[in-house]
C-alpha positions as semicolon CSV with decimal commas, in nm:
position;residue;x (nm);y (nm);z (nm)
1;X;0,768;-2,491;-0,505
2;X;0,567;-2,218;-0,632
3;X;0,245;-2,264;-0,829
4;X;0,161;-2,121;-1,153
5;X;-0,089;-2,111;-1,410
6;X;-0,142;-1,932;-1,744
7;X;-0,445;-1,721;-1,718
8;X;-0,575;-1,425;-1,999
9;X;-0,657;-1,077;-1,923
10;X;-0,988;-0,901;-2,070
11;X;-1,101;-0,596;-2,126
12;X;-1,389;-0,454;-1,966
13;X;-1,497;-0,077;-2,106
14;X;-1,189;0,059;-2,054
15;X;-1,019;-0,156;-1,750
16;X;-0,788;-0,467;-1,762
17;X;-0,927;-0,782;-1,592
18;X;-0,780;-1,058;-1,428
19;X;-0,978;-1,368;-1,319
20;X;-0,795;-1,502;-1,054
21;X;-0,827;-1,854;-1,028
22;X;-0,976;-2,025;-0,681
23;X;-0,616;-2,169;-0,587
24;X;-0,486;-1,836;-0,604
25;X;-0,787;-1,672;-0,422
26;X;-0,728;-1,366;-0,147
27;X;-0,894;-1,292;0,147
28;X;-1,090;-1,004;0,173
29;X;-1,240;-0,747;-0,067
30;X;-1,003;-0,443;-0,120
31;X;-0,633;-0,533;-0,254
32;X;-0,306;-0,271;-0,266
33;X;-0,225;-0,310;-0,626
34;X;0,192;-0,147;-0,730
35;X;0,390;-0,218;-1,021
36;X;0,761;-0,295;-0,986
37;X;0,914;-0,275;-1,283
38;X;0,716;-0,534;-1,514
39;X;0,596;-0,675;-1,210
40;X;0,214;-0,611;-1,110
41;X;0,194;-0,672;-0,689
42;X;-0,101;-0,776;-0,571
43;X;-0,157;-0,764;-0,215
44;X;-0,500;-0,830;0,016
45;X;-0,579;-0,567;0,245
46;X;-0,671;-0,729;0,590
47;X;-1,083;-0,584;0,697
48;X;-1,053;-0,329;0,935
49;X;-0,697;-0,266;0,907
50;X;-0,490;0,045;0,930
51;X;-0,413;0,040;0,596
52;X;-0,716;0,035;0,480
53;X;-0,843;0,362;0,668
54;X;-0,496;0,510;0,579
55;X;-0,629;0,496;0,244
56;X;-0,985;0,650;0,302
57;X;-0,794;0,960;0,466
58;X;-0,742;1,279;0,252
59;X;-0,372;1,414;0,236
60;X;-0,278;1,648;0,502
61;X;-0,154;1,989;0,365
62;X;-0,120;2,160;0,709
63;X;0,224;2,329;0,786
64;X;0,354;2,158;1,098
65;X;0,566;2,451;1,305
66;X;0,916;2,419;1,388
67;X;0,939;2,228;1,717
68;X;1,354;2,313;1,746
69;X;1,250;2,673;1,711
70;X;1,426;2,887;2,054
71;X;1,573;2,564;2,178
72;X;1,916;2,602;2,338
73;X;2,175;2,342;2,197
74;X;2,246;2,062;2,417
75;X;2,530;2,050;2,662
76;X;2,805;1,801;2,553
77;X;2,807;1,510;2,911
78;X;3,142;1,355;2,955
79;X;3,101;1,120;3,217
């Protein structure tokens, strides 16, 4: 059975706060945070993980060449 408890949400300058109470605690200090629908997802980011230095890496706006480029089409292999 899944627990739940009523909890309020503040306002701090101009962000939302949650105080997440001790039962519901997560491990670690960084969380992925989506929202599905008028769901908000709250997920803990393991230390160290890929993830995590996914998310410290800027976007790569290199053009990648055409690989295919001058290859001959395969032969068909009937065996």
């Amino acid at each position: 059975m899944e627990k739940t408890r009523h909890v309020s949400l503040l306002i701090n300058g101009e962000e939302q706060v949650l105080t997440i109470p001790q039962e519901f605690a997560l491990v670690g200090t960084e969380v992925v945070l989506r929202k599905e629908g008028q769901r908000l997802i709250i997920e803990p980011i393991p230390p160290n993980s890929l993830l995590s230095l996914l998310t410290t890496l800027p976007d790569i706006t290199d053009e990648f060449p055409d690989t295919d480029d001058g290859i001959l089409p395969l032969d068909d292999v009937m065996l």
